[in-house]
C-alpha positions in Angstrom: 26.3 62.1 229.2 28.0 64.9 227.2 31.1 63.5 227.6 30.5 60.6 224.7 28.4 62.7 222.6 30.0 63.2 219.1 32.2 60.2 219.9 28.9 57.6 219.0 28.0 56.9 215.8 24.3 57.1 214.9 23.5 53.7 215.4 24.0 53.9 219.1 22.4 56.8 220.0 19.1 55.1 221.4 21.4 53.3 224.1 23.1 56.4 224.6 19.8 58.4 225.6 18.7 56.0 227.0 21.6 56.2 229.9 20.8 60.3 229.6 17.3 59.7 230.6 18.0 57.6 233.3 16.7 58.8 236.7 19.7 60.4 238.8 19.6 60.5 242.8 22.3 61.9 245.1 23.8 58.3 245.6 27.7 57.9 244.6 26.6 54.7 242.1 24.3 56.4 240.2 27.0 59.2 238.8 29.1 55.8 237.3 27.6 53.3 234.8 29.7 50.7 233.3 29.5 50.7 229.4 31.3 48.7 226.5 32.5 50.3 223.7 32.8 49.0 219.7 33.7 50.1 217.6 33.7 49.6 213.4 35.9 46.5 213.5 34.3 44.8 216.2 37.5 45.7 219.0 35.6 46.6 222.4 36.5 48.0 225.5 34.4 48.4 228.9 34.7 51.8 230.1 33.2 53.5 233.1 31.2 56.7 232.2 30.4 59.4 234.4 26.7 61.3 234.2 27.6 64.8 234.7 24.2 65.5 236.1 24.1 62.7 238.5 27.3 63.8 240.0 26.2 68.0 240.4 23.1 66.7 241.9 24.8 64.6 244.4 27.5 67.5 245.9 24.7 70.1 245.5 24.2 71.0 249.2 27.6 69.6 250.7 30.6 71.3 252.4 33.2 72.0 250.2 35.0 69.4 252.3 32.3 66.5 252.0 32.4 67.4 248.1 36.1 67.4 247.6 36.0 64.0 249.4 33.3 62.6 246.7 35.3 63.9 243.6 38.2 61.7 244.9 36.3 58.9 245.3 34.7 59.2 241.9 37.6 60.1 240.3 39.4 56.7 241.6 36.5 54.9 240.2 37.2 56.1 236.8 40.8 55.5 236.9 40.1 51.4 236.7 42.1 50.1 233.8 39.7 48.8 231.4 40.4 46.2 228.9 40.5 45.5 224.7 39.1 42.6 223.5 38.7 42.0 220.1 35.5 40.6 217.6 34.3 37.5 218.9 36.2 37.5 222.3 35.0 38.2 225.8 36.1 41.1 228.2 37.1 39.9 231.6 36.9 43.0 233.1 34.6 42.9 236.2 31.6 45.1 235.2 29.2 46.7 237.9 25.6 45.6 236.1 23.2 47.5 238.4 23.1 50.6 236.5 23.5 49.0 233.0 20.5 47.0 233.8 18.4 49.8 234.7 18.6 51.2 231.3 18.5 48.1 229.2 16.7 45.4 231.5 18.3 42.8 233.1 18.9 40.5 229.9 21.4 43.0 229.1 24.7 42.6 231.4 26.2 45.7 229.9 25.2 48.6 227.1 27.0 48.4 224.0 28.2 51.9 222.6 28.9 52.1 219.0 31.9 54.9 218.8 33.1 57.0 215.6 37.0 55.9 216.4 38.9 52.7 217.4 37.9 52.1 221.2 41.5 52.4 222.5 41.5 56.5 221.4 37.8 56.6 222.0 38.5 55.2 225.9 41.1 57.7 226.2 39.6 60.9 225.0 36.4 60.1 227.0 38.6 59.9 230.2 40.6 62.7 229.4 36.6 64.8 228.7 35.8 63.0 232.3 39.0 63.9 234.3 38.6 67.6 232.5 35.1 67.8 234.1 35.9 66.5 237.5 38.5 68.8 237.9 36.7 71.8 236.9 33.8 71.0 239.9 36.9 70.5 241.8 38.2 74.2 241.2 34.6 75.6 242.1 35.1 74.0 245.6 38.7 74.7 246.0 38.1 78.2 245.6 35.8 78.4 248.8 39.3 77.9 250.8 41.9 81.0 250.3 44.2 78.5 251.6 43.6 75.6 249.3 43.7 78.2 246.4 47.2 79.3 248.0 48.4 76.0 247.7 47.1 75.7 244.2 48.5 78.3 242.9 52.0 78.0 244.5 52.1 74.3 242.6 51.3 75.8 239.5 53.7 78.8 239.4 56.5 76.3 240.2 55.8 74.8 236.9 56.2 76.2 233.1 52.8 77.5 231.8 53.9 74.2 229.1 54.0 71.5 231.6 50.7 72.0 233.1 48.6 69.2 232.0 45.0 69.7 230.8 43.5 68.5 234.3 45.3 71.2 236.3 44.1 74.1 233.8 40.2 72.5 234.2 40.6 72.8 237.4 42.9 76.6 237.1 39.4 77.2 235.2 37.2 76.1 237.5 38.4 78.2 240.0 38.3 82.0 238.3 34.7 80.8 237.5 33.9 80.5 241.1 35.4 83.1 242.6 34.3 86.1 239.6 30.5 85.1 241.3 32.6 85.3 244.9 35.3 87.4 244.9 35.9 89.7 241.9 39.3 90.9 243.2 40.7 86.9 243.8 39.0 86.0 240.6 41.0 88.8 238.2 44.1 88.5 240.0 44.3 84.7 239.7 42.8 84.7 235.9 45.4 87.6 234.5 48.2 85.9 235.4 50.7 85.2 232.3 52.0 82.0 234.1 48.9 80.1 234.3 47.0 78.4 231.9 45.0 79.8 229.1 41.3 81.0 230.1 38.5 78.6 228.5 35.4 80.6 227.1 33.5 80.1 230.3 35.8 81.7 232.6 36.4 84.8 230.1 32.8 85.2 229.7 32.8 85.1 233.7 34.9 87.5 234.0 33.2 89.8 231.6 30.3 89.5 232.6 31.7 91.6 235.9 32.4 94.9 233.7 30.0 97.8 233.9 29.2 98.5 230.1 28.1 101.7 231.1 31.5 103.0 232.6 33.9 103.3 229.6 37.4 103.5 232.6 35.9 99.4 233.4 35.8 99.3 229.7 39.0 100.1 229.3 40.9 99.0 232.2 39.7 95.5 231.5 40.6 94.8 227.9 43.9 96.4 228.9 44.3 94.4 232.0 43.5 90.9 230.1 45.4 91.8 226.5 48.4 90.2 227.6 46.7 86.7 228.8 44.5 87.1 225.7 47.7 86.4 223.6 47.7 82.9 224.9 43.8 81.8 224.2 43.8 78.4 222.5 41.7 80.7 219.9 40.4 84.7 219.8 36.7 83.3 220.5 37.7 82.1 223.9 39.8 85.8 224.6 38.3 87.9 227.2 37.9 90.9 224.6 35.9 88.6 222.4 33.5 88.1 225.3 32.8 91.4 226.5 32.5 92.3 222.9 29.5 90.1 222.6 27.9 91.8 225.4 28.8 95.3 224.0 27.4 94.0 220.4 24.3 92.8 222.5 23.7 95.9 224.5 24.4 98.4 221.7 21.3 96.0 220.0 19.4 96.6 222.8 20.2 100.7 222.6 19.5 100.9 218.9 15.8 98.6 219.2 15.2 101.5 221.7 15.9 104.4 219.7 13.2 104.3 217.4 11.4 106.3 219.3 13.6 109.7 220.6 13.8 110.1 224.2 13.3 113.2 225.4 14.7 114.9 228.7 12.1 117.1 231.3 13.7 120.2 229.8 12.3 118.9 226.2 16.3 118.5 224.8 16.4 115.1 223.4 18.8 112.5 225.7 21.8 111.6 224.7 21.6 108.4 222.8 23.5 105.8 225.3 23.8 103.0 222.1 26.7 105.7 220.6 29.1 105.4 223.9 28.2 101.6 223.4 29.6 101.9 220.1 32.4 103.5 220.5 33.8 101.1 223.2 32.6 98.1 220.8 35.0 99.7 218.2 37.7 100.2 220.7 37.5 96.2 222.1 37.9 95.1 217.9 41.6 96.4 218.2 42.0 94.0 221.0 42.5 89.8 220.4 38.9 89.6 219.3 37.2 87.1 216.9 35.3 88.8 214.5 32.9 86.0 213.1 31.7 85.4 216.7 31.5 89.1 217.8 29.7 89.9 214.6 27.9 86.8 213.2 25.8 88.7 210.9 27.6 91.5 210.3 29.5 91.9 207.0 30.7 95.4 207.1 31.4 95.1 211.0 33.9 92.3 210.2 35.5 93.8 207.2 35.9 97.1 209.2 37.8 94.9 211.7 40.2 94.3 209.1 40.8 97.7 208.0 43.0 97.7 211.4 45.3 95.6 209.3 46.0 96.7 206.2 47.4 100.0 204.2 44.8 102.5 201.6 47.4 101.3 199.0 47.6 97.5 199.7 47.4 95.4 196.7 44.7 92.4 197.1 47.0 89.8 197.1 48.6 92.0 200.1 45.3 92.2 202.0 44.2 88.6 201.6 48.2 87.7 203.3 47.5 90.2 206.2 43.9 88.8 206.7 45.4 85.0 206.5 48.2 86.2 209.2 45.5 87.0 211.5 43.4 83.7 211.1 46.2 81.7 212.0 47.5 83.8 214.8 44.3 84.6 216.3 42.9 80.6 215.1 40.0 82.6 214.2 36.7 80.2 213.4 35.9 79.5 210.1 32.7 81.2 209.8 30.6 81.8 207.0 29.8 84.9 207.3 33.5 86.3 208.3 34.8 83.8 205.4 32.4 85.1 202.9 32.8 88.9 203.7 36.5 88.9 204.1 37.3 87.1 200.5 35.1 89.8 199.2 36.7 92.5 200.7 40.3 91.0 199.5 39.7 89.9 196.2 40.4 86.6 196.9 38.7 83.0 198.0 39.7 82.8 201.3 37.7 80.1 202.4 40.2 77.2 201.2 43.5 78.6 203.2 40.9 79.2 206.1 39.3 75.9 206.7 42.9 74.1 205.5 44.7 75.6 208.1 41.4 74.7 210.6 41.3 71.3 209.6 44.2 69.6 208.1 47.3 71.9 208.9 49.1 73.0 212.1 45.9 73.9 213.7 45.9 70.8 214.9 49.2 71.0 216.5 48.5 74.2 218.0 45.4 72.8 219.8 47.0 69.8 221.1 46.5 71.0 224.4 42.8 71.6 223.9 40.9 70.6 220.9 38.2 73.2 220.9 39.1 75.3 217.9 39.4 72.1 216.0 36.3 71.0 216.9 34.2 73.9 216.2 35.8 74.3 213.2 35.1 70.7 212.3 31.4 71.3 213.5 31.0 74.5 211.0 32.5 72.2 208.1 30.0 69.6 208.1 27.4 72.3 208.2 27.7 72.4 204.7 29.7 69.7 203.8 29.4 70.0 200.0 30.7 73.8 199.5 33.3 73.0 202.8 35.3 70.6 201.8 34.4 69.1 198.4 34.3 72.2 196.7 37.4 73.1 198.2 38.8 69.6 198.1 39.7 68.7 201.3 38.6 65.8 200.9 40.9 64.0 203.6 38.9 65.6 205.9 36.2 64.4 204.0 37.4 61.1 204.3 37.7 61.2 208.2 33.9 62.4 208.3 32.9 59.6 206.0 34.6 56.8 207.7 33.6 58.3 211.7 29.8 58.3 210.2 29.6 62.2 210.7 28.9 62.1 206.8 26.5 59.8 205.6 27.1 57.7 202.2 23.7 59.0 201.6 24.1 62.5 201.8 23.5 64.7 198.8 27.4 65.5 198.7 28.8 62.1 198.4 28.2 62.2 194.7 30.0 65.3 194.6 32.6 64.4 196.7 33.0 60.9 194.8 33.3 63.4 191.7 36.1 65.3 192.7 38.3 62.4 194.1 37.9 61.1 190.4 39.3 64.6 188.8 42.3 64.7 191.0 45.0 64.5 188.3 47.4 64.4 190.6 46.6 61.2 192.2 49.4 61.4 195.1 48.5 61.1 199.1 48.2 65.0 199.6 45.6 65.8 197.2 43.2 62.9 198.3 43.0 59.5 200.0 43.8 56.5 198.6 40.9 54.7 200.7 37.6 55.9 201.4 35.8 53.9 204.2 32.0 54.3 205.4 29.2 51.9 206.7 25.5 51.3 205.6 22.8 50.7 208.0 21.4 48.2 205.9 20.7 46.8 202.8 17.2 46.1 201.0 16.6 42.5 201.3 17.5 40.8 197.4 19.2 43.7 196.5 22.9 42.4 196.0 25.1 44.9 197.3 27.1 46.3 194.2 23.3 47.6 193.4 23.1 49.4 196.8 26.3 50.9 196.3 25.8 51.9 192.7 22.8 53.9 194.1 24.6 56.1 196.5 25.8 58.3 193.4 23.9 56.5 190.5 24.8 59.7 188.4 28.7 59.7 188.9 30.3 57.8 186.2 33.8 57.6 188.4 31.9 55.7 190.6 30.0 53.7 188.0 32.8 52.6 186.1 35.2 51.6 189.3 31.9 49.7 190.7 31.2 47.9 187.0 35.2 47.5 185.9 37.5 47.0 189.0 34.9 46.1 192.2 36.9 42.6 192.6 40.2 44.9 193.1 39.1 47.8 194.8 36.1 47.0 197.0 35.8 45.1 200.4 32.8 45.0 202.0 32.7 43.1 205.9 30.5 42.8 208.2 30.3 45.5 211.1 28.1 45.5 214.8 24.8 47.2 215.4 23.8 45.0 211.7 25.4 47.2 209.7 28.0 47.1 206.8 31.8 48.5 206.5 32.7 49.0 202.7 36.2 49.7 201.9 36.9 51.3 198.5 40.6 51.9 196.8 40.9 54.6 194.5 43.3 53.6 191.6 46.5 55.5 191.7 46.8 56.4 188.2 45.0 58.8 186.4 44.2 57.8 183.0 44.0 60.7 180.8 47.1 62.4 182.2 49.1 58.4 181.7 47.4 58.6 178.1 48.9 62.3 177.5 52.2 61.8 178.9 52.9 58.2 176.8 51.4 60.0 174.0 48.4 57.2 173.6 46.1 60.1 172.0 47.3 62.8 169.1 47.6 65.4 171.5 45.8 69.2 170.3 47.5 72.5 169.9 46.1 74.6 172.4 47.0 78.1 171.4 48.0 80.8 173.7 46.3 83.8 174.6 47.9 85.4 177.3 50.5 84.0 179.9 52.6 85.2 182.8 54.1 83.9 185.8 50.9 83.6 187.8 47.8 83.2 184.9 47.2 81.8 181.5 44.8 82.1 179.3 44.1 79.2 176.4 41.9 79.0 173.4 40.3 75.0 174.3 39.5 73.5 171.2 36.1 72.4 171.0 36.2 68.9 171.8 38.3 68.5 174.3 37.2 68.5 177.7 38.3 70.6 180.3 38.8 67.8 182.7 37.6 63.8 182.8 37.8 61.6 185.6 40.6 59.4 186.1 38.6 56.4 184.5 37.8 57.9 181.3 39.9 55.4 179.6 38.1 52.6 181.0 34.9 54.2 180.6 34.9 55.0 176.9 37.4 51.9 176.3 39.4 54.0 174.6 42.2 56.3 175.4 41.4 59.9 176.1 42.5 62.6 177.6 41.6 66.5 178.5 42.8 70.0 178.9 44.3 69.6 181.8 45.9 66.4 181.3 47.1 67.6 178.2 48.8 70.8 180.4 50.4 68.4 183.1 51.8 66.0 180.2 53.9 69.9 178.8 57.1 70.1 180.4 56.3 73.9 179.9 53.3 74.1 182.8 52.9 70.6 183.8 55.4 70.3 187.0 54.0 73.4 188.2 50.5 72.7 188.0 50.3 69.4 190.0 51.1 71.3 193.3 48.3 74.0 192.6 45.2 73.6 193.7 42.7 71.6 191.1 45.8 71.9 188.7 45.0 75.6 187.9 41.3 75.2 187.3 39.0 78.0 188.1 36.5 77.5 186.2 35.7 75.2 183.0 33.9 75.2 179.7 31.6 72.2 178.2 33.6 70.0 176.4 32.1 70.6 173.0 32.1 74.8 174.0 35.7 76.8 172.6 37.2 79.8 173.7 38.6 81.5 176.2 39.9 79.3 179.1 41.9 80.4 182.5 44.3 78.7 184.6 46.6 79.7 187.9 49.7 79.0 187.5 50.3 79.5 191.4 48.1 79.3 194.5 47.9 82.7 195.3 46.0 83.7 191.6 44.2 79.7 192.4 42.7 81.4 195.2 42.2 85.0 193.8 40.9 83.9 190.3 38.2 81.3 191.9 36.8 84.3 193.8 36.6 86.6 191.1 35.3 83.7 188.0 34.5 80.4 190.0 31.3 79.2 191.7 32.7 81.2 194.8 32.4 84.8 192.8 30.6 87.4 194.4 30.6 90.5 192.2 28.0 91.6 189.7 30.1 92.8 186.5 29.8 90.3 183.8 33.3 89.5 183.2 32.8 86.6 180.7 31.3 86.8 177.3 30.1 83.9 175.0 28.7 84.0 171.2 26.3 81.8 170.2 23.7 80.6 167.4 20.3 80.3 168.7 17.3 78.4 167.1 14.6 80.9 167.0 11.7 79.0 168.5 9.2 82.2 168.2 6.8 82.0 165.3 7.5 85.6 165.2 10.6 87.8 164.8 9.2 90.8 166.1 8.4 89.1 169.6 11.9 87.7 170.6 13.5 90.0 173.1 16.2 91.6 171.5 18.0 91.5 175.4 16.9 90.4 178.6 18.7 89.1 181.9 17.9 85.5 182.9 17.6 84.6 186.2 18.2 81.4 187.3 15.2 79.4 188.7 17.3 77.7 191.3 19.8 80.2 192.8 19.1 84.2 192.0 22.5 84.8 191.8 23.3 83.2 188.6 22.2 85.1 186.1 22.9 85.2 182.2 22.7 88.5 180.4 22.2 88.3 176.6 21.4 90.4 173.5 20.5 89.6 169.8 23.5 90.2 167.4 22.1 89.3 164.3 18.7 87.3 162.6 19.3 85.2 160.1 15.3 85.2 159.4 15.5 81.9 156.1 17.2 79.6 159.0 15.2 81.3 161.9 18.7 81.5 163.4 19.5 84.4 165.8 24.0 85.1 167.0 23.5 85.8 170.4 25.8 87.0 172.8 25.9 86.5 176.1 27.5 87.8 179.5 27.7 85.8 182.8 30.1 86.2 186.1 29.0 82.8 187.6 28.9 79.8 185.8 27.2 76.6 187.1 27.3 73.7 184.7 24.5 73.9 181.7 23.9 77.4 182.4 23.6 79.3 178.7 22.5 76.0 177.4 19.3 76.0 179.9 19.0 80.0 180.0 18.8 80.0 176.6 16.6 77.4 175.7 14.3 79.1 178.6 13.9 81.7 176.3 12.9 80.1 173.5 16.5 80.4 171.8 18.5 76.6 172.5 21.5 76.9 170.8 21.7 74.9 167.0 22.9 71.4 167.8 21.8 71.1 171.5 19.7 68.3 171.4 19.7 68.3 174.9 18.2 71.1 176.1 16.2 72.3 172.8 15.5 68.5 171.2 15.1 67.8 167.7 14.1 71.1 166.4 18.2 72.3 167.2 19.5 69.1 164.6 21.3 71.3 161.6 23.9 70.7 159.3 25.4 73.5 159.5 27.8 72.8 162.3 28.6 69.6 164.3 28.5 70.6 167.5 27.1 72.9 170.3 27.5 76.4 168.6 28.7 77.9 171.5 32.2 79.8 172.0 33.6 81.7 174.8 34.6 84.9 173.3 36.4 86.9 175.9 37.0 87.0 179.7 37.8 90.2 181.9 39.7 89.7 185.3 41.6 91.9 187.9 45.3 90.2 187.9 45.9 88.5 191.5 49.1 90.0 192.2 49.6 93.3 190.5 45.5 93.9 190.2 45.9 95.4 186.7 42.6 94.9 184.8 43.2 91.9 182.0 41.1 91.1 178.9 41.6 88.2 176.6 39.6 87.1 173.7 39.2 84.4 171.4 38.8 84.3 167.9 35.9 82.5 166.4 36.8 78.9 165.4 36.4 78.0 161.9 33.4 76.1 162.5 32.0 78.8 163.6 32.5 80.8 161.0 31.9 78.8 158.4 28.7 78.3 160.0 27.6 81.8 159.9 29.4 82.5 156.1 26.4 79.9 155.4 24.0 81.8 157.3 24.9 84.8 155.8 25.0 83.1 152.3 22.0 81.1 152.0 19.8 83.3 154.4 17.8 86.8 153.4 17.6 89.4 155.5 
């Protein structure tokens, strides 16, 4: 019954294959079977669903009349008014128990359905999937009568493309997918009408699949024919072009897997190749209202030559990336990883925030009103990867919704993360991230009390440890919830302590000098020290008050108003609290996006744009065989990598200055690299132990030098360096002065 599926939670999947599985017969009463829906809070509504399969296999063989006649009647069956009850009551609605007690035996009046969403939505959009699908079988029939399709159409074109409802353009559907198997000529005149509804990705596809590939005028004539009533797909994937591009993409595959071998005519001149003409017309249909992340899944340089179409040789990259965004949310193109990744390459800029944003928590969702299916699929893609989709580019609303409808699990890897980053949202208001998270557990442990279960979802996130230890009486509500399993309720606190402390001036705020600044970037020298950014219950934690870079920034009249309405306040990237140097923020969206591409965990180039000195512990017995330079590669992911040469031995200390060039930075990374080489860094007790205790200095002799970046707006190439703090250098004036060389 595809018509429920991704509307039940997990917990009620068993019933809900179980009524899949059922055995179907060409009997009316076994396309209907009475369920009840529940929901999280216990409401519950019977509901009669329709098995699409039962229903095709009953009007398979009948007249068009006979199965016209047995849509009505099921269709009137499914328009009963159901009822609500609420937890603890009983539903009074008379329930047909023949079916239901097939599935579950007859000790169960009715199967119970455990739904994502509050039963009264849940009911509706099940009804709306069910009348959508009647209608649609309807259409097939209908166009088996020329006069039935007359009077059809006549209904339709009295109305405003805008007031037909989503039945009538199931059934519009329905129709052009009959008749392109029936009657091509009825089939293209009916689907490239402007006045009628949109075509869903079915019909396109049924209508390409009528072109001759082979005949480039067919080609032609048909992405011509269709570019108008393109225009008005609910998105580009549904277009006809998109559609006979796939089968272009797919028989130019075929072609070139056949031209490994030459063919060779009877005369001995080798053919023509037939995969070039195939190419050629492929290239022509991606100036048409294709998507290019469905036409070319795998295809980077295919996608990016797409864009070309769009953009001027002398475009800026901030220009490119606006052209490229234009098109997404004109053509509601699919967020896909491939066309998201390739594209933000090809522009210079992170692309993938603006993209999913505007697919999941912007006008998208007005835009598909109407019909939900680019929401949908671009929901689906999201929680592919749900850590990198929306935690690491903070939509964590969305996050939210998935969380509380059980599409995300409290138990999945990026719930700590996603925990993490609700706590470092300095600006605590409603648009940067809920104010209540909601999810369920299937169970707890028997005599484990509950605060320990939920301590264990994210045992290593001290936001969560310290709301669960400090303010669970305030913040956490745990009830009971059906199918035995729990609802917890969490409130975030509304205040974020480190930016309260900075602003009432609680803490001796530091000068953080100024290395470069302009109207979109600027460059600080952090103080080692301060952190780059704490969660908002640092105070609480450390039972003290704190504070960090980027509270200190927001508490400055000079940058702080600005940078609560950028994304993560400006951060791109971060240093370890005890590392100085060389730190960048955006001071607008636009380099937010650009400057996370180029220096963030989403960069993508190889130059090593950020360069870090540091004093190494020199774990070799002998000088002579330490690597003067090498490139680490990380053990985890290949693409982080750590470049690093020996500046100086100081041979008394066995103490080597090391420099160091990365583009990536994941948390740790010098610190592990290094000690991976036999070099930890002096006072890293960490990652080299004991043998890295020294006097010398009193922290973790690590500064961030310099940094290298291409501007986001005027892509002039910027440098910024830091000088070396004084404990640094008094660190090495030991060296030098005590050591022999």
């Amino acid at each position: 019954m595809h018509h429920v599926r991704g509307l039940v939670r997990h917990a009620g999947r068993k019933v809900l294959r179980a009524l899949e599985a059922r055995q179907t017969t060409t009997l009316p009463q076994a396309c209907l079977c009475r369920v009840e829906l529940v929901d999280v809070n216990g409401e519950r509504q019977a509901v009669t669903l329709l098995h699409p399969g039962a229903l095709l296999t009953m009007v398979k063989g009948m007249t068009p009349s006979q199965a016209l006649r047995a849509l009505e009647d099921i269709a009137q069956q499914l328009d009963t008014p159901a009822q609500t009850t609420s937890a603890g009551a009983t539903s009074s609605t008379k329930i047909d128990e023949g079916s239901s007690r097939a599935v579950l035996g007859t000790e169960h009046a009715i199967p119970q359905l455990y739904v994502k969403d509050e039963v009264h939505g849940t009911c509706t959009e099940v009804q709306r999937r069910q009348c959508r699908f009647i209608a649609k079988v309807r259409g097939r029939f209908v166009s088996s009568d020329p006069a039935a399709v007359e009077g059809a159409l006549h209904g339709w074109l009295q109305k405003s493309p805008g007031d037909l409802d989503d039945v009538e353009a199931a059934q519009y559907n329905g129709m052009v997918e009959s008749l392109a198997a029936t009657d091509t000529a009825a089939a293209i005149a009916l689907a490239i009408n402007p006045s009628l509804p949109s075509l869903s990705a079915a019909a396109s596809a049924a209508l390409a699949s009528l072109v001759q590939l082979h005949t480039p005028a067919a080609v032609h004539a048909f992405l011509e024919s269709f570019a108008g009533k393109d225009e008005s797909a609910t998105s580009a994937s549904d277009s006809c072009a998109t559609q006979l591009a796939m089968r272009l993409r797919r028989e130019l595959g075929k072609a070139q897997s056949n031209e490994s071998r030459p063919a060779v005519s009877s005369a001995g001149v080798a053919a023509q190749r037939p995969g070039h003409g195939i190419g050629a017309l492929l290239r022509e249909a991606t100036h048409f209202f294709i998507d290019p992340g469905v036409v070319f899944p795998a295809e980077p340089a295919s996608i990016q030559a797409w864009a070309n179409q769009f953009v001027s040789p002398d475009m800026l990259p901030v220009s490119r990336a606006a052209a490229v965004l234009k098109q997404v949310r004109q053509r509601r193109l699919q967020p896909r990883r491939v066309a998201m990744d390739s594209l933000s390459v090809w522009t210079l800029t992170d692309l993938e925030r603006p993209w999913l944003r505007f697919a999941l928590e912007s006008s998208a969702q007005a835009q598909c009103a109407r019909g939900d299916t680019y929401v949908s699929a671009a929901y689906q893609l999201a929680l592919k990867d749900p850590k990198r989709n929306l935690v690491d580019n903070r939509l964590l609303h969305t996050y939210a919704r998935a969380l509380a409808r059980g599409d995300i699990s409290p138990l999945d890897d990026s719930f700590a993360a996603y925990l993490e980053e609700c706590g470092e949202c300095h600006d605590t208001a409603a648009s940067e991230r809920p104010s209540i998270i909601r999810f369920t557990l299937s169970s707890v442990p028997d005599g484990v009390p509950l605060l320990r279960a939920l301590h264990d979802l994210a045992p290593k996130c001290s936001y969560w440890r310290t709301l669960l230890d400090h303010l669970a009486d305030s913040c956490v509500r745990v009830s009971t919830a059906p199918m035995s399993e729990v609802k917890v309720e969490v409130r975030l606190p509304c205040v974020h302590e480190c930016v309260a402390a900075a602003t009432a001036a609680e803490v001796k705020l530091p000068i953080i000098p100024v290395l470069y600044e302009d109207d979109d970037v600027l460059v600080v020298d952090k103080p080692a020290g301060l952190a780059t950014s704490r969660h908002g219950l640092s105070c609480t934690q450390l039972g003290t008050p704190t504070t960090d870079l980027i509270s200190v920034l927001l508490a400055t009249d000079r940058v702080g108003a600005l940078a609560r309405g950028i994304f993560r306040q400006g951060q791109v990237h971060r240093l370890d609290a005890e590392t100085s140097g060389c730190l960048l923020i955006a001071k607008s969206d636009v380099a937010a996006d650009s400057l996370r591409h180029q220096l963030g965990t989403s960069a993508a180039f190889s130059h090593h744009s950020k360069i870090y000195h540091a004093l190494c512990v020199v774990l070799e017995p002998s000088l002579r065989n330490v690597r003067l330079h090498d490139d680490i590669i990380d053990a985890a992911d290949p693409k982080i990598r750590t470049r690093y040469r020996v500046i100086r031995f100081f041979p008394k200390h066995r103490v080597a200055w090391v420099e160091c060039r990365i583009q990536q930075g994941k948390k740790h990374q010098l610190r592990r690299h290094l000690a991976s080489r036999g070099l930890p860094i002096l006072a890293d007790l960490e990652h080299g132990g004991a043998v890295c205790c020294q006097s010398m200095i009193s922290r973790v002799a690590l500064h961030a030098h310099s940094l290298s970046f291409i501007h986001p707006v005027t892509a002039d190439p910027i440098t910024a360096a830091a000088p070396l703090p004084a404990d640094f250098r008094r660190c090495l004036s030991l060296l030098r002065d005590t050591g022999v060389e």
